[in-house]
N, CA, C and O of each residue as an XYZ file, in Angstrom:
636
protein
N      67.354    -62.567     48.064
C      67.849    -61.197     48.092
C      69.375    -61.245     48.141
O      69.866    -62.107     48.870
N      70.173    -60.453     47.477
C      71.838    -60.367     47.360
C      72.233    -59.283     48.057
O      71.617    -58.287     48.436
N      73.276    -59.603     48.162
C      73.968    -58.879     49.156
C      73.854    -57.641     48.419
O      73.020    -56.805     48.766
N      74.606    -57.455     47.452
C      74.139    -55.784     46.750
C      72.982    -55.082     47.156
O      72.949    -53.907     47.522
N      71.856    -56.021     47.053
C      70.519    -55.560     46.488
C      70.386    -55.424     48.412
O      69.185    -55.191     48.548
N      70.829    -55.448     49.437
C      70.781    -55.171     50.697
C      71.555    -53.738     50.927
O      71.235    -52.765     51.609
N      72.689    -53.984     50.101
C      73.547    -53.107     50.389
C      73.532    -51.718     49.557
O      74.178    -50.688     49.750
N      72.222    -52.159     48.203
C      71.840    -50.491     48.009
C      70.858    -50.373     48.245
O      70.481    -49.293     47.791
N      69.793    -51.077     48.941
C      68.411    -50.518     49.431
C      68.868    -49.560     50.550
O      68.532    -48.385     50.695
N      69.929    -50.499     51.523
C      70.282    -49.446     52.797
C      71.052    -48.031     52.413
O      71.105    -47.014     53.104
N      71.528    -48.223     51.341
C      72.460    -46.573     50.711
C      71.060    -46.265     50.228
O      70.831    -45.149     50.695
N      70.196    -46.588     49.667
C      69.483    -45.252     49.079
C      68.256    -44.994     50.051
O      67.320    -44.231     49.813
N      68.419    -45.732     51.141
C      67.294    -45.411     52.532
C      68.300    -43.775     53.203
O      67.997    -42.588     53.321
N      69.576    -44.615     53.498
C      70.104    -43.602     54.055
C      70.485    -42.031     53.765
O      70.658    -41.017     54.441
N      70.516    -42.379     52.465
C      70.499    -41.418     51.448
C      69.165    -40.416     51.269
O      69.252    -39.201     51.091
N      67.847    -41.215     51.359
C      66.634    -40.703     51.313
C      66.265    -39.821     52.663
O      65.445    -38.904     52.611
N      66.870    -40.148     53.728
C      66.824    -39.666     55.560
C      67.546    -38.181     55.032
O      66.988    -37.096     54.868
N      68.850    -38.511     54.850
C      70.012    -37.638     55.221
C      70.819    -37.241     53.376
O      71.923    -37.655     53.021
N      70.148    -36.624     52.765
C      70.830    -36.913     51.203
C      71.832    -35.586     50.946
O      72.078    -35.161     49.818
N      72.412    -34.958     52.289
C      73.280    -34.133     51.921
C      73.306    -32.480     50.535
O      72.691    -31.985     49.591
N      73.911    -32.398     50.979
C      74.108    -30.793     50.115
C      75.427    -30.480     49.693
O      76.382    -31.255     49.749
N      75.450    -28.876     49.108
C      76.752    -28.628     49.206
C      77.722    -28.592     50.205
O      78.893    -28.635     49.827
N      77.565    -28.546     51.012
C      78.773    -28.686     52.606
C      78.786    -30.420     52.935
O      79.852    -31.022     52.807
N      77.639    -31.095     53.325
C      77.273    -32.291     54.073
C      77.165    -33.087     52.914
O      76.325    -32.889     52.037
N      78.138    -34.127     52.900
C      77.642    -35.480     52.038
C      76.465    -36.322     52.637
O      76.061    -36.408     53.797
N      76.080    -36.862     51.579
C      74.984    -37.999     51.220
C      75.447    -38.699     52.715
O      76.578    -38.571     53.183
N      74.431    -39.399     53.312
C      74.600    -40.335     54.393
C      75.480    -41.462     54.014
O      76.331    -42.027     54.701
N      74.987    -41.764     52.363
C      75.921    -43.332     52.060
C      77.298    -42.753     51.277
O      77.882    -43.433     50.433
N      77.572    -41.911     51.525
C      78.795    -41.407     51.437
C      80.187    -41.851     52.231
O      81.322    -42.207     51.915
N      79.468    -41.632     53.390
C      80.194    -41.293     54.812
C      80.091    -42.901     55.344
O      81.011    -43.113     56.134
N      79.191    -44.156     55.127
C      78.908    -45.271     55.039
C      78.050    -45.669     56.170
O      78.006    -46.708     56.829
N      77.092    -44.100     56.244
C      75.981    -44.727     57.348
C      75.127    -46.053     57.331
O      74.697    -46.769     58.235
N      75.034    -46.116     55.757
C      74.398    -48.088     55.870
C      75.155    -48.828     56.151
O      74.602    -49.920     56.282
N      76.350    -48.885     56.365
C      77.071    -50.124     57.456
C      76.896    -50.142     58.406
O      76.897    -51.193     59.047
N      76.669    -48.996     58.913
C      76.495    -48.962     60.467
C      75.248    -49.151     61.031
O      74.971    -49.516     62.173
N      74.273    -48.764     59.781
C      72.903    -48.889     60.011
C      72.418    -50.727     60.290
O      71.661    -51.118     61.179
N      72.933    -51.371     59.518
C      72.855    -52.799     58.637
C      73.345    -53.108     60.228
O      72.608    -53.996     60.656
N      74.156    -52.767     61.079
C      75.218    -53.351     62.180
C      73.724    -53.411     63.356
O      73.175    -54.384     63.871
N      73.440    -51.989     63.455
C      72.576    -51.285     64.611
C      71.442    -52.524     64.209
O      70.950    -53.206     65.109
N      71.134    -52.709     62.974
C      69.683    -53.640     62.681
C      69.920    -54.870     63.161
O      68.935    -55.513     63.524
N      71.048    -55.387     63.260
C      71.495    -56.778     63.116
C      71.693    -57.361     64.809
O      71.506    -58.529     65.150
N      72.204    -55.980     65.931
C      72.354    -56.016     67.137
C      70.325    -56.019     67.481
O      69.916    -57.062     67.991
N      69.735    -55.410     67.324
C      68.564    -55.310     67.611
C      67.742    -56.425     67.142
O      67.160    -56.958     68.087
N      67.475    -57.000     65.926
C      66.648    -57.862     65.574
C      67.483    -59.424     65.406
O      67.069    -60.550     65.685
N      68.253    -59.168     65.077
C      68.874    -60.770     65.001
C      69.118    -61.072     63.244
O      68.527    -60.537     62.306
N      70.058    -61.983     63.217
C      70.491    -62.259     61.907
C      69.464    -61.950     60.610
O      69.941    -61.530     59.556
N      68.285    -62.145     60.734
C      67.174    -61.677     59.662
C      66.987    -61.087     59.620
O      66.505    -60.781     58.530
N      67.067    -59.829     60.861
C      66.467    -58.206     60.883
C      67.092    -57.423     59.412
O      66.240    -56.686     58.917
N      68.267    -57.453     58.727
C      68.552    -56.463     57.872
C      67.575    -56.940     56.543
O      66.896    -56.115     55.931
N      67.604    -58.211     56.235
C      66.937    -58.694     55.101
C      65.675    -58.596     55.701
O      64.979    -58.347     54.716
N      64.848    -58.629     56.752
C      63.281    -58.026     57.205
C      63.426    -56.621     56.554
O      63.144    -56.610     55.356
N      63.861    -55.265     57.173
C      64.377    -54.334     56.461
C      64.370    -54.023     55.217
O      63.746    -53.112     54.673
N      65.056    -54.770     54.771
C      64.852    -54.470     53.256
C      63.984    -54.445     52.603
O      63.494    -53.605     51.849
N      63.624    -55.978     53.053
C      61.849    -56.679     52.012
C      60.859    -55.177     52.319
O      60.281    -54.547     51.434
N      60.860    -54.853     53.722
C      59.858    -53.778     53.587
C      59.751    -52.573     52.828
O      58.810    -52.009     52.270
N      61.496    -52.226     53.012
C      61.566    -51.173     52.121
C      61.377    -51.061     50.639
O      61.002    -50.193     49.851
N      61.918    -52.677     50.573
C      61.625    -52.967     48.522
C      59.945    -52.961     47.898
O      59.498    -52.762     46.769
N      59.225    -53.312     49.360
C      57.925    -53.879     49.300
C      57.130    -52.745     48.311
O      56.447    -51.819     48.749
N      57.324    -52.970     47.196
C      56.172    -52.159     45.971
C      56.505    -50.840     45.988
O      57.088    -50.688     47.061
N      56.461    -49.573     45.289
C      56.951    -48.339     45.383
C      58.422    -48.376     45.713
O      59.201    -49.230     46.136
N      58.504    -46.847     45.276
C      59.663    -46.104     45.053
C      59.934    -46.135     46.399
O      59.076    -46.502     47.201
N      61.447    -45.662     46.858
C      62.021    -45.543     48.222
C      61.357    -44.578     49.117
O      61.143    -44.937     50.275
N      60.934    -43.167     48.657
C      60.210    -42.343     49.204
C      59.219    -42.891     49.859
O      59.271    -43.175     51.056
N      58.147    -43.096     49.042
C      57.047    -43.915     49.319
C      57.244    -45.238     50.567
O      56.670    -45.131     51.651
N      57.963    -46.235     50.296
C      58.585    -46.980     51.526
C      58.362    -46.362     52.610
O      57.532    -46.731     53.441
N      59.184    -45.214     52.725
C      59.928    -44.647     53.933
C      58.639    -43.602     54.280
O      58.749    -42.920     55.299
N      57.449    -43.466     53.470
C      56.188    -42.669     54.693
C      55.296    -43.578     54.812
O      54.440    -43.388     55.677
N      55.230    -44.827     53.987
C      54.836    -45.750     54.548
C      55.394    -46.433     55.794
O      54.525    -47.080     56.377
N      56.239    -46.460     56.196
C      57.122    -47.376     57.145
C      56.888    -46.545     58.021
O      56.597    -47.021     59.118
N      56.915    -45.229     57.911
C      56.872    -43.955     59.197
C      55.399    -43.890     59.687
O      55.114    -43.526     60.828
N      54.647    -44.195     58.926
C      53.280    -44.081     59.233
C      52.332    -45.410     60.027
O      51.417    -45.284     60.842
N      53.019    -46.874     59.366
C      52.665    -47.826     59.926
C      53.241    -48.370     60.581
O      52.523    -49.172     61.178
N      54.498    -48.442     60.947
C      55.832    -49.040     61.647
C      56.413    -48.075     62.453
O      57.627    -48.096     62.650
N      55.522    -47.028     63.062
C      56.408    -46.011     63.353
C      57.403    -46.597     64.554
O      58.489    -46.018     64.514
N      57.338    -47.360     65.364
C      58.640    -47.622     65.894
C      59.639    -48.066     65.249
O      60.741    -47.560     65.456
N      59.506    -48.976     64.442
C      60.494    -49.175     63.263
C      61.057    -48.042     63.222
O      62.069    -47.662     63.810
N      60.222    -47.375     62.344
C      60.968    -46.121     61.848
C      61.988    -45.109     62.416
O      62.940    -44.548     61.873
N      61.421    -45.037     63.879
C      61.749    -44.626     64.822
C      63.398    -44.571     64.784
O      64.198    -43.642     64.666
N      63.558    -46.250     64.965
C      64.914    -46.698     65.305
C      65.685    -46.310     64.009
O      66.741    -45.678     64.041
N      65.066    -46.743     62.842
C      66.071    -46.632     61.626
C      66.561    -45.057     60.988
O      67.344    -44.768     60.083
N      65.709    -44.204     61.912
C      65.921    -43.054     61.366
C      67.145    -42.613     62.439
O      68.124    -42.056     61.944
N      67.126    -42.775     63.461
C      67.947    -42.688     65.071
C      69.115    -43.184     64.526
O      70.058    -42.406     64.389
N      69.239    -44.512     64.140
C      70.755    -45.186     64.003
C      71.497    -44.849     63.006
O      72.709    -45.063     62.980
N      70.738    -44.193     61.927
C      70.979    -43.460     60.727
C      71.482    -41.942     60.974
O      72.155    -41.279     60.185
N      71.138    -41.646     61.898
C      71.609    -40.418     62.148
C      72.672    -40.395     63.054
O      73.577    -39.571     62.930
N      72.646    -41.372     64.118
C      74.090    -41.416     64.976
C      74.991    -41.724     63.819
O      75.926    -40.935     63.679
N      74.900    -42.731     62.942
C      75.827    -43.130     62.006
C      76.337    -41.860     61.245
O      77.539    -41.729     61.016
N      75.371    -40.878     60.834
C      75.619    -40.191     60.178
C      76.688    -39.107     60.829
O      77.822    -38.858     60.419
N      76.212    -38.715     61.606
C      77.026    -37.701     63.144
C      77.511    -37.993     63.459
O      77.897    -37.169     64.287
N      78.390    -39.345     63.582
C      79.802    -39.665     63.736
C      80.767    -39.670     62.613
O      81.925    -39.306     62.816
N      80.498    -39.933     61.815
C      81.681    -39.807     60.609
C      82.556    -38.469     60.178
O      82.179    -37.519     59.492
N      83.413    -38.620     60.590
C      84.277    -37.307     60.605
C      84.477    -36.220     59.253
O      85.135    -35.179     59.257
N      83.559    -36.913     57.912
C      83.163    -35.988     57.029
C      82.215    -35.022     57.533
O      82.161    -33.805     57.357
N      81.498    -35.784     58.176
C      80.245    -34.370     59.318
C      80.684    -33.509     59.935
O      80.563    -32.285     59.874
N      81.417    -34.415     60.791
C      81.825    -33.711     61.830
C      82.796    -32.099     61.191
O      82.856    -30.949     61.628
N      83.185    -32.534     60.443
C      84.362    -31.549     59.518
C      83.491    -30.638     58.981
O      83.579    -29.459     59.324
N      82.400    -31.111     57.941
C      81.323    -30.253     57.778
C      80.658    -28.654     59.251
O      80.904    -27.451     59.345
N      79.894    -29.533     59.976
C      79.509    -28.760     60.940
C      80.547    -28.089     61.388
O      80.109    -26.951     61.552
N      81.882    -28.104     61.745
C      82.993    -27.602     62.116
C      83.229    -25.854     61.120
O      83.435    -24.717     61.546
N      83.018    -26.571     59.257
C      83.034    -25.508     58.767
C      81.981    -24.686     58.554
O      81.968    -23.867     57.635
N      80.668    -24.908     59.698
C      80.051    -23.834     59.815
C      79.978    -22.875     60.716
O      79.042    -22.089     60.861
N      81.131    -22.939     61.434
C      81.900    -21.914     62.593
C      81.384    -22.455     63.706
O      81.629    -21.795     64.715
N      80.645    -23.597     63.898
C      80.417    -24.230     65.320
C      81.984    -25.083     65.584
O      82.790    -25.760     64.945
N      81.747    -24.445     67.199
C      83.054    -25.419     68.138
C      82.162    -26.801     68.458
O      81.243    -26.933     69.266
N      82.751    -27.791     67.539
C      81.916    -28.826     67.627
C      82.659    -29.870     67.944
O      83.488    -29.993     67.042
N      82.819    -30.769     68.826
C      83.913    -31.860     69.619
C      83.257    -33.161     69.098
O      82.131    -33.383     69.544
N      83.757    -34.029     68.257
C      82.968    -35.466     68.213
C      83.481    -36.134     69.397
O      83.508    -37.345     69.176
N      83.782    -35.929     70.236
C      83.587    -36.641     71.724
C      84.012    -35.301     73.097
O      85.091    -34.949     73.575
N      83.056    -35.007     73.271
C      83.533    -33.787     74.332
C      84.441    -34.079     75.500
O      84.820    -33.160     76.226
N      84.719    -35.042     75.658
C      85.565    -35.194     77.026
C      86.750    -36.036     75.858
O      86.557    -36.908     75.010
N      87.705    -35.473     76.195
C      87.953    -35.367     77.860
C      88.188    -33.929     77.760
O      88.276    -33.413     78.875
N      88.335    -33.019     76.667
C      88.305    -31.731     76.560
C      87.564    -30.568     77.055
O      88.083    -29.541     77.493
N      86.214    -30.825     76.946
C      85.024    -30.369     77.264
C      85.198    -28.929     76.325
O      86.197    -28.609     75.681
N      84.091    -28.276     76.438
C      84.058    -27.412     75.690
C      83.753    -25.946     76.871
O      82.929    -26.015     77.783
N      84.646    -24.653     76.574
C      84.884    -23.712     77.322
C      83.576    -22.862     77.224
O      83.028    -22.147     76.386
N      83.356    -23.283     78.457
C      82.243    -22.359     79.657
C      82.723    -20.908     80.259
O      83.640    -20.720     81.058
N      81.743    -19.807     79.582
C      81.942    -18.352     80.218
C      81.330    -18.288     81.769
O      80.282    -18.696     82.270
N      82.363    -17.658     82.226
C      82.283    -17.300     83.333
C      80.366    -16.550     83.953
O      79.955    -15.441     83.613
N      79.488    -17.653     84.958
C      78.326    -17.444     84.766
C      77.911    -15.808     85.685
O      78.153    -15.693     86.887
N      77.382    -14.870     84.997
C      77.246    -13.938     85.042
C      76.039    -13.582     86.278
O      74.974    -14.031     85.854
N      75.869    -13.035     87.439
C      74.730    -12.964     88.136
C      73.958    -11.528     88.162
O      73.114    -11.190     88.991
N      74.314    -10.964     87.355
C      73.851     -9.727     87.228
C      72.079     -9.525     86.744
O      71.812     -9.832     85.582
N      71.320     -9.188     87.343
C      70.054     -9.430     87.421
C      69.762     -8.897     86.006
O      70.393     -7.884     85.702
N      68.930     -9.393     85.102
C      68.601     -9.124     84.165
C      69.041     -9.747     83.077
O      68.342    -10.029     82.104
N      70.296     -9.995     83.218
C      71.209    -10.642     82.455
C      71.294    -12.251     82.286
O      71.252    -12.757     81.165
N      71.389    -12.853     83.205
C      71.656    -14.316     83.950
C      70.251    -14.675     84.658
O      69.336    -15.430     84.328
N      70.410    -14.013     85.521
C      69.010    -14.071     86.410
C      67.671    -13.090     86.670
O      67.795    -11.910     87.000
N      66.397    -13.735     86.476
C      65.317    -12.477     86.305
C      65.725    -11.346     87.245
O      66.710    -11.190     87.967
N      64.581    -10.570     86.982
C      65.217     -8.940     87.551
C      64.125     -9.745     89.317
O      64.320     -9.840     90.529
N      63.153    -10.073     88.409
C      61.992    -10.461     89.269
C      62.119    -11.875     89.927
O      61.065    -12.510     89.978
N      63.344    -12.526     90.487
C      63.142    -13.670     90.442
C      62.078    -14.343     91.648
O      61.866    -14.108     92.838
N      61.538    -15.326     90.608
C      60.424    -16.295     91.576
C      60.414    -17.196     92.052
O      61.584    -17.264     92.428
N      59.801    -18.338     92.480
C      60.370    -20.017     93.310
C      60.309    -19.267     94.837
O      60.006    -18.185     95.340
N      60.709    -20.333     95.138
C      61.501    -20.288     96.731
C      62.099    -21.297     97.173
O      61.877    -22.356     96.584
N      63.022    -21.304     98.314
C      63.489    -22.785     98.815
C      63.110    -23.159     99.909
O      62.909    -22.493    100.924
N      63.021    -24.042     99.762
C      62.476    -25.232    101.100
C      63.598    -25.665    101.869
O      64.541    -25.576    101.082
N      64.077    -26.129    103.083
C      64.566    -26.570    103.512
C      63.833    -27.723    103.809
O      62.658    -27.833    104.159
N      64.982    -28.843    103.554
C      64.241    -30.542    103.666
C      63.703    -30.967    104.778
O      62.818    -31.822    104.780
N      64.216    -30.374    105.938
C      63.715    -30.490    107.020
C      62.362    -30.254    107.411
O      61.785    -30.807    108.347
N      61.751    -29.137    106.396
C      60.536    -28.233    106.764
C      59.562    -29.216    106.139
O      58.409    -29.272    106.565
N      60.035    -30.106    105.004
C      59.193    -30.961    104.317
C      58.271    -31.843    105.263
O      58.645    -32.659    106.105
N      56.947    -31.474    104.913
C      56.084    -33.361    105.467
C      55.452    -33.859    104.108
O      55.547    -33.545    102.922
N      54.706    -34.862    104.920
C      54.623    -35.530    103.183
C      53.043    -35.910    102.996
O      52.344    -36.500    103.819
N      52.777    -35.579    102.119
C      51.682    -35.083    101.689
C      50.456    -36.032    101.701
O      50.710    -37.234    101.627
N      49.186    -35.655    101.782
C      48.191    -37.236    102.273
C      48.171    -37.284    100.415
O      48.462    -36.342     99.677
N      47.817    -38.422    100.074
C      47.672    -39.445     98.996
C      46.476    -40.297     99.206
O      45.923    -41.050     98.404
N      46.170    -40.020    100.501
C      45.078    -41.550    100.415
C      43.682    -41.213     99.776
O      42.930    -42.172     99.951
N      43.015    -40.093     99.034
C      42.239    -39.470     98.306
C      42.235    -39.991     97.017
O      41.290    -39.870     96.238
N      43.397    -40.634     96.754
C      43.722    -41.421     95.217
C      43.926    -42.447     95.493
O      44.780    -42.762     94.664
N      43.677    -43.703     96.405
C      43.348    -44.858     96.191
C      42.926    -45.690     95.204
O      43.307    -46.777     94.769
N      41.638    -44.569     94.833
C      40.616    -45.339     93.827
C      41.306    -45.624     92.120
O      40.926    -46.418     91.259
N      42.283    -44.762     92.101
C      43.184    -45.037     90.930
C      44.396    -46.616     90.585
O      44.682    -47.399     89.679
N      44.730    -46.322     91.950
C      45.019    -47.992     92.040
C      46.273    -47.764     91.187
O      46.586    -48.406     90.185
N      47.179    -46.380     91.947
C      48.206    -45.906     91.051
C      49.878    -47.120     91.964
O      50.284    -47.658     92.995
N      50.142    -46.860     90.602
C      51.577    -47.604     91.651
C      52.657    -47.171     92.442
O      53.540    -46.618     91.786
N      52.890    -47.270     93.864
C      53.197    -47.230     94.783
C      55.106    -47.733     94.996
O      55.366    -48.900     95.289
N      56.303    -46.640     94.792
C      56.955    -46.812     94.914
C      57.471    -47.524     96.228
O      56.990    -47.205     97.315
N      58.697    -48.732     96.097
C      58.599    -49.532     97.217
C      57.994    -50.696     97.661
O      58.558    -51.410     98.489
N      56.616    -51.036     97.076
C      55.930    -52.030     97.038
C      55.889    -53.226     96.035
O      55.087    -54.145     96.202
């Protein structure tokens, strides 16, 4: 397998997840398969990206791959769709994107944080008209019998 042939299976995987529109570029735009190829390589070890691939190349079109892989590998999938998407949601073409859809959107919220309205207590509004619960004081707490569930043979914090 060549490096190309690694390096466009992962663009047209990423591409197939996340393939962009008019506002949002393509995932392999923005170069979520580098980052993807990185995330594979920290997790599985030097063979994991070329494992990866073979599966994805494995017979059929990319589509096909990728509901196969989701269906039988679903932890696989799991991860490659996850690291594909952090990759994707960090690249400041996104970020710029989502920005121009009138969201106040921070690619790292601190140290800025993002401005909190003043929380309102006006019943109905903020808080039910009807509100329910109650509070306990810790003191009032005892602690509850358990020994009725023995037979479960549940595990026992502390032990």
């Amino acid at each position: 397998m060549t490096p190309a042939t690694i390096a466009a299976t992962l663009a047209a995987f990423v591409d197939a997840v996340l393939p962009g529109d008019d506002l949002f570029p393509p995932a392999s735009a923005v170069g979520a398969q580098a980052l993807l190829a990185e995330r594979i390589r920290q997790r599985f070890g030097g063979s994991g990206v070329a494992d990866v691939v073979s599966r994805l190349t494995s017979g059929g079109e990319m589509n096909e791959a990728i509901v196969r892989l989701e269906r039988e590998e679903t932890e696989l999938f799991a991860f490659l769709y996850a690291a594909t998407s952090f990759a994707y949601y960090q690249s400041p073409a996104v970020i710029e994107a989502i920005r121009a859809l009138g969201h106040d959107y921070k690619d790292a919220p601190q140290p800025e944080g993002y401005e909190m309205p003043k929380f309102d207590f006006t019943p109905g509004v903020n808080v039910p008209m009807n509100p329910r619960g109650t509070f306990t004081w810790t003191d009032w707490l005892e602690p509850v019998d358990v020994s009725g569930l023995a037979h479960l043979n549940l595990p026992v914090k502390g032990r």
